[in-house]
Structure formats: C-alpha cells, structure tokens
C-alpha positions, 0 to 999 in steps of 0.5 A, spaced: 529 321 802 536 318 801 542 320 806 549 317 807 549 310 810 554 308 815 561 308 812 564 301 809 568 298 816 572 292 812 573 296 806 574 303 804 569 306 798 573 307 792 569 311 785 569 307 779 567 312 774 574 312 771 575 313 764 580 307 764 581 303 756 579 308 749 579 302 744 572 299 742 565 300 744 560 301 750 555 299 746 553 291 744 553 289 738 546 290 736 546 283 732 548 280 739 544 277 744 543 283 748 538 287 748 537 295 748 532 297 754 530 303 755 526 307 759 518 306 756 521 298 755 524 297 762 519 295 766 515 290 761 522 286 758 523 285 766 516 282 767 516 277 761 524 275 763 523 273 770 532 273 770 536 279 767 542 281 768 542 288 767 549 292 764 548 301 765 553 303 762 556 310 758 558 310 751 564 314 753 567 310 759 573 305 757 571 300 763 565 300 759 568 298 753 573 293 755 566 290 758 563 290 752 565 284 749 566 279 754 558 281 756 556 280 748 559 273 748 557 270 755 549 273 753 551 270 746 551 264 750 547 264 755 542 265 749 543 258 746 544 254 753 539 258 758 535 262 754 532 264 760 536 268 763 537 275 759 543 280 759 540 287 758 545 294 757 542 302 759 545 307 757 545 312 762 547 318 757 539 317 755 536 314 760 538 318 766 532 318 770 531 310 770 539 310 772 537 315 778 532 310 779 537 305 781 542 310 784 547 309 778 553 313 780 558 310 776 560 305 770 559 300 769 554 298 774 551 291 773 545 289 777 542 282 777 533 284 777 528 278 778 523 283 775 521 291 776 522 291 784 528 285 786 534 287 784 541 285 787 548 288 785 553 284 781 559 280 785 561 276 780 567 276 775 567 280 768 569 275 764 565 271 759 565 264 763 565 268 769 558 271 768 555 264 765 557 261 771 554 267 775 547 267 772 546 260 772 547 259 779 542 265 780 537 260 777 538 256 783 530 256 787 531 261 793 528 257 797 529 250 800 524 245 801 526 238 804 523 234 802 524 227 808 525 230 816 533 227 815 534 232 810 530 239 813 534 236 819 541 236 816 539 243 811 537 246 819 543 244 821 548 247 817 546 254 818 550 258 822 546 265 821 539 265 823 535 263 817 528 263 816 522 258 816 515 258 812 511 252 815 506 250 809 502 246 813 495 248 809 499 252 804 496 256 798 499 259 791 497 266 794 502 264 801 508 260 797 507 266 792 509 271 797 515 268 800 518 266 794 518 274 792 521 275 799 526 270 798 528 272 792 529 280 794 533 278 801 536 271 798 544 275 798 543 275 805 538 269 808 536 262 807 530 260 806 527 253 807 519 251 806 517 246 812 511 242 808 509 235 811 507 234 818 513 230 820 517 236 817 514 241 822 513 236 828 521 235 827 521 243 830 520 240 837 526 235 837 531 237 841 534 242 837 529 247 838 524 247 843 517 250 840 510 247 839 508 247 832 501 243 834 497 251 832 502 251 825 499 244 823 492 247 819 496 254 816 502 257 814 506 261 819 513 264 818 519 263 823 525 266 824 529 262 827 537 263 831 541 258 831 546 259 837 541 261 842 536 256 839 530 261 839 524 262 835 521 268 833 515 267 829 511 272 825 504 274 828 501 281 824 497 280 817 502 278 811 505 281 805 512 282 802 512 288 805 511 286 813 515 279 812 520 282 809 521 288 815 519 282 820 525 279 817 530 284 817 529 287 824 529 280 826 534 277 825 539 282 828 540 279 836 539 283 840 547 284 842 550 282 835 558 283 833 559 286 827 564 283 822 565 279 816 560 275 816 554 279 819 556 286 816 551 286 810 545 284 815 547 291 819 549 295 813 542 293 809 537 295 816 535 303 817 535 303 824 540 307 828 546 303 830 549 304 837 556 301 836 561 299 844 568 298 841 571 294 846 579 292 846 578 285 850 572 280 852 572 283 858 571 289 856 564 286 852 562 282 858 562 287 863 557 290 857 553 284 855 547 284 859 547 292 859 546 291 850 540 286 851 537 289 855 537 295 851 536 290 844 530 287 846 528 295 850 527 297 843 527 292 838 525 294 831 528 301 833 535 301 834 540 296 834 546 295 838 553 292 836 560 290 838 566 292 835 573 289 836 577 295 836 583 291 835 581 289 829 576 295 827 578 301 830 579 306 825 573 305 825 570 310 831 573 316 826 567 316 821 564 316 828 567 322 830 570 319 835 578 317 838 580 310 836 585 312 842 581 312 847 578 304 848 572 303 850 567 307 847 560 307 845 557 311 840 550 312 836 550 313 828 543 315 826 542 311 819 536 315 816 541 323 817 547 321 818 548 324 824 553 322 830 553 322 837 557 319 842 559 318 851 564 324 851 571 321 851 575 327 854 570 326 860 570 319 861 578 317 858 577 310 861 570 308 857 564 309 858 559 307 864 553 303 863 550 309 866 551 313 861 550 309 856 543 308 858 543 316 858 545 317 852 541 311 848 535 315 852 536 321 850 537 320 843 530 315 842 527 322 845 530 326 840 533 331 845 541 328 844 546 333 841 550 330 835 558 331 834 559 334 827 565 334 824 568 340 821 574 344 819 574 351 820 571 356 817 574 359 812 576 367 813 575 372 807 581 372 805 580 364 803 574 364 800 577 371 796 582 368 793 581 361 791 577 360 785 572 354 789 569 357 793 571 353 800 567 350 804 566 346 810 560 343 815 558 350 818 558 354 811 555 348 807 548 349 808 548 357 809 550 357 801 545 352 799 539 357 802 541 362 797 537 360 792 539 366 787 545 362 785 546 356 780 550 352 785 556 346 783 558 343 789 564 337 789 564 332 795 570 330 795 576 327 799 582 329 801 586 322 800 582 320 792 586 320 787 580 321 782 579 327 786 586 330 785 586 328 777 579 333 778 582 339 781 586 343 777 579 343 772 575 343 777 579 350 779 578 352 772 571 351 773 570 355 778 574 361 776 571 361 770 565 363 773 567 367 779 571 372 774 563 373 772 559 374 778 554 377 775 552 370 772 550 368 778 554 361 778 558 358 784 562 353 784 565 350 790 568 344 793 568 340 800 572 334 804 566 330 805 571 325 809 572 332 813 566 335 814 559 331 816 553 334 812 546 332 810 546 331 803 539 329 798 543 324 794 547 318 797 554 320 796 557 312 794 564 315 792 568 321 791 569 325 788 560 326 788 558 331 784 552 336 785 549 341 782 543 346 786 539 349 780 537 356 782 530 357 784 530 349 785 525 345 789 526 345 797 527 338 800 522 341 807 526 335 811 533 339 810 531 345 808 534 345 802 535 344 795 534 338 791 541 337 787 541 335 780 547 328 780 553 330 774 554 324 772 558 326 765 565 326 763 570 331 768 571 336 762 571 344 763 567 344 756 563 337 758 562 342 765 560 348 762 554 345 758 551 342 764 551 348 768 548 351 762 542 346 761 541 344 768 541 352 770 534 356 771 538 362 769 540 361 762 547 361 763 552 359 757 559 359 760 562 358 754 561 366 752 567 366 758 572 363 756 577 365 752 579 363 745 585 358 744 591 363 741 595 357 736 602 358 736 605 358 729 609 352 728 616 351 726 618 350 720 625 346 720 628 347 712 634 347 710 638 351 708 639 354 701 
C-alpha cells in the first residue's frame, strides 16, 4: 500500500513529465554501450553487474531525447575505463510493470541499482563527464574500515550526524556480507565504518564515548552511536538486513530532533508518524524540550517528534492544515494514510499546553484522535451539471469511486502547476466527450489535490497525477476502493481516448464520439486574367 508521504518543506514538488525537446531520439544507439533491459532480462543483468545506472525513459519524451547522447557517451566511456560500472535504458511504454515497480512517474527518471533490491535516485548532472564522475564515485566502498586507532579515532571525529558502527571483533563472511547490503541500501543517508582490531574497539571506551566493549571483543556487535550527546545504542535482536536496517533507521532519529537541511531526508525516509512543535524562538522550543524527550523515548519505534523554526519553515503548517499564523503549534502527520491532526488553534491562539499535547499524542497512538480534512466545498448540482469534468473535493471524491459501474478518470492536480493548466482545456474536452454519452459509462473528473486531503492507492509525487479506476476493478480492503491504473502516456485527447479504451472493462471506444474534423477549403491566390 503506498500513500502520499509528507510533503517536501525545503522545496516544492514539480512534475518532470514535460514534453521539452523534439529533435533526436530516446532511445540509444544500439551500436553503443548501453544496454537494453527488459523486464525478463532485469533482474539477471543486475546480478551479474554489481553497479548500474540505470535510465527509464519514453520514447516520445524530449528531455529523453536531449539526454540520449550525453548518456550513450558517458557509457561509451565508462565502458573503456570502468567496465564495471554499466549504463542501462527501460523503456516504460514497453515495460510498464517494471517501471511501476520503481514508482516511475516521469522521465526521465535515473536510479543508480546495486543489484535487484539497492536502488537509489540519481542527483548527479546530466552531462556526459558529470555522470562519469558521478559513477566513479558510486564505486567507492560504503563502509569505512580504519585500519590504526589514529585513523578510526579521527574518521569518528569528523562526523557530525550519528553514524553507525560493526565491531568485528570475531567477524565472519555471512556478518560483514550483510552489513555491507545494509550499508549499501542506507550509504545516501548514513556512514558506516567497520571497528576491526582489539585496540580499535578498546579506543570506544576513551573519553569520547563512555561504553565498555569487553563483551564485544569475541563477536560482531552493531552500534549506533550519536555524536552530540555521546550515546551508544547498540543493537540486541537476531541480525538480518531487514532488523539492522529498521534498527538503523529508527535509531538514528533523537528523540527530539529539528528538521532541516541536513536532517530532512533522515525524517522523510521513516514511516513512522511525525509529530511537528513549530516554534518562532529557543524559548519557545525549551520550555517543550523535555516534554518531546520524554514523549520520543515514551514511543521509541512508534513515532517521532521534531522541531520546526516557523520563521524559516512555517508554511509548512499548511500542508498540515494547520494556521502558519497562529505560533506555536503542534501537529501530527500520520505517514502511513496521510492523515492530519493538530492542538485546536482557535481554542488555544497562544499555542498549545503540554498538556494537550500529551492528549493529543495519547489519543492518536490509541487510534481515537479525529483528523483535520482539508476540503473545499462541495460542489452544487448545478456545478456539477454544467462542467464538463465532473468536480471533485475531499467529501465527494471516495463516494464516486464506490460506484463501481462506471469507468473512472481522476486528474489530482493543482491549482498553482502550470503542466496542470496546459492540460486543462484537453482535459475539459475529455471529459465532454464522454458526459455527452452517459450511457458509456465513462466519468472524467478532476480534484485540487493541494486543496483537498484524500487517500489515494498510488503515491501522488507530482501533478498533474493521473488516474484511471477501471469499472468493476479490484478493491483496496484498506481504503475501501478501487485500485487505479497510473496514465503515464502522452496529455493528447486521441493518446486519452485509446487508454480508457484499452484499460476499460466496459469496451468502451471513445473515438466513436467524436466528431469528424471538417477541412476548410483553402484560398487559392491567382492573378487576375
């Protein structure tokens, strides 16, 4: 189940899908050295190449195109001076389940994989010497391993973020295997470092951290270690990727942490909920401080709490449905549906007690808070009679979607996306085209997703998303309703009308509606005789 995540505070989510350059094509030069993957060869290739950028792409997008020859000549490169690192294209007009699997929702979308299971998105630039660089640097071990006491000393030193630690004392191949797999699925956002020899692990208990590793000395242990405050956490269930890499994650948060740009990914990447104090001064935050460590370390593993400086991020409280007026305030923001709940403002204009903050939190780790849902006002009948999308907002957009007798179009827009305003008038005639055919069955509508708060199957990433519910689908049993099949094609009425036809249980061939094209006879000039 995917739901929309927290949305970006430092910067705001913009669709790539654009159709940018015509000229050139896509697709590489097969003569090149990237190489063609397809869904029955995928999984293979990645085992055999241990490091592989990896390009999805459509052949009609432009920014595709203009990529294309930067990207066959940094693999050509690649090829003569690190053979090992590969450059691979997907073609998501062919290969759409595969792409779905990535989450691919627009182009091109660049992800470097370390195998079928690490992947990471791209940051680098798109120029030829830009991706060699990029790569190369990619081939860097993920783990550091000092090898004199000086050396793990200063490496533990530099890092101002908590970091994580495998003492090997008694290591073995299967043990330093999985760390290694850990660290190369979680390297963007942590450092690792591999303590081997027995003065490495003694130097643990110098004065920079107080913690005895006598037990530590005769096996493998795992450590995250906070710098700032000088804590150990160390790591005590049965290992597997899967146990170290949650251990990681969730303990490497504090317990009250303030997001910004150094620490913004460490909370975007967890799935816990989030509990947000927006505060305007340092008093503000110590007069809470205490209150948010005893609450962090109350439910450890469950949710975290974080600062925000309102002066700088207070904006932010509007994708919380919450007034960035009204300072301080606490909020909850429930990863997993995407769902809102706050302190009442209007109750409290002077911010939040401790008190009800601790209700608040109590109350939504029992499942019995009551949500904020952002909505704008139903649509009347005459509204929806007259526009030829039919309008929708957060307490209209679910009962639609339970009528499973219809095909169902649904663009999540925004009100402020320029794509989304290139789209509308052929979205408008979309939707015409089929509510002036009722007995087709086909419904095209349309939603301010920056508006209106709803649970959506798909993660929406950007806008304008787009969203067909086939009639007679298969139902979610979370939400309740039918799980959407992602348009990802070109925004064209014929490109629109061949999709509903093809994804659409009721057979339905909206080119039969329209009508056909009258050509103007053309003036002939001449002279006269």
């Amino acid at each position: 189940m995917k739901f929309l995540k927290v949305t970006s505070i430092l910067s705001s989510i913009a669709l790539v899908l654009a159709s940018g350059p015509t000229e050139g094509e896509a697709e590489a030069d097969p003569n090149s050295a990237v190489v063609k993957l397809t869904t029955d060869s995928f999984n293979e290739f990645l085992i055999n190449n241990p490091l592989v950028l990896a390009e999805f792409y459509a052949p009609w997008c432009g920014y595709c195109k203009k990529l294309a020859p930067e990207y066959v000549k940094a693999a050509d490169s690649l090829n003569e001076s690190h053979p090992n690192i590969k450059l691979a294209q997907i073609d998501c007009t062919v290969e759409e389940d595969l792409c779905r699997q990535f989450g691919i929702r627009g182009y091109p979308t660049l992800k470097v994989l370390r195998g079928p299971e690490n992947s990471d998105d791209y940051e680098g630039p798109r120029e030829a010497d830009g991706i060699m660089e990029y790569m190369i640097k990619q081939t860097l071990p993920s783990v550091s391993v000092p090898e004199t006491v000086e050396e793990f000393l200063s490496l533990i030193e530099e890092q101002a973020k908590p970091f994580i630690v495998q003492i090997s004392g008694k290591g073995d191949e299967e043990s330093n295997s999985t760390f290694t797999s850990v660290a190369d699925t979680l390297r963007k956002e942590l450092n690792f470092i591999t303590a081997k020899s027995e003065d490495i692990i003694n130097s643990l208990s110098t004065k920079y951290f107080d913690f005895d590793v006598s037990s530590y000395l005769d096996k493998v242990g795992y450590l995250v270690i906070h710098p700032k405050e000088n804590t150990i956490i160390p790591f005590t269930a049965e290992v597997s990727k899967d146990a170290l890499v949650n251990f990681f994650k969730t303990e490497v948060v504090p317990y009250f942490g303030d997001i910004n740009r150094d620490t913004y990914m460490m909370y975007m990447e967890s799935p816990l909920p989030l509990g947000y104090y927006f505060y305007k001064t340092e008093e503000q935050r110590e007069s809470f401080e205490e209150t948010f460590n005893k609450l962090g370390k109350t439910f450890r593993g469950k949710m975290n709490f974080v600062g925000l400086d309102a002066n700088l991020f207070g904006r932010h409280a509007e994708s919380l449905n919450m007034d960035p007026e009204i300072v301080p305030l606490f909020a909850i923001q429930d990863n997993a549906s995407g769902k809102k709940y706050g302190v009442d403002q209007a109750e409290n204009p002077e911010g939040p007690s401790i008190e009800q903050v601790e209700e608040l939190v109590e109350q939504f780790m029992e499942g019995s808070a009551k949500p904020i849902v952002k909505s704008e006002p139903m649509p009347s009948d005459e509204e929806v009679s007259s526009a030829p999308v039919y309008p929708l907002v957060s307490h209209n957009h679910d009962a639609l979607l339970e009528d499973l007798s219809k095909d169902i179009f649904v663009e999540y827009y925004a009100h402020w996306c320029g794509h989304c305003k290139k789209l509308a008038p052929i979205w408008d005639n979309l939707g015409g085209l089929y509510k002036e055919h009722p007995e087709s069955n086909v419904v095209v509508a349309k939603i301010d997703h920056s508006k209106n708060d709803v649970d959506t199957y798909v993660q929406i990433e950007g806008y304008p998303t787009l969203l067909f519910y086939p009639a007679n689908g298969e139902v979610d049993e979370k939400t309740g309703l039918r799980i959407p099949v992602p348009y990802e094609g070109p925004r064209e009425l014929d490109s629109f009308i061949e999709f509903i036809k093809n994804k659409s249980s009721l057979n339905v061939d909206g080119s039969e509606f329209k009508q056909p094209e009258v050509e103007e006879e053309a003036e002939v000039e001449h002279d006269e005789l």
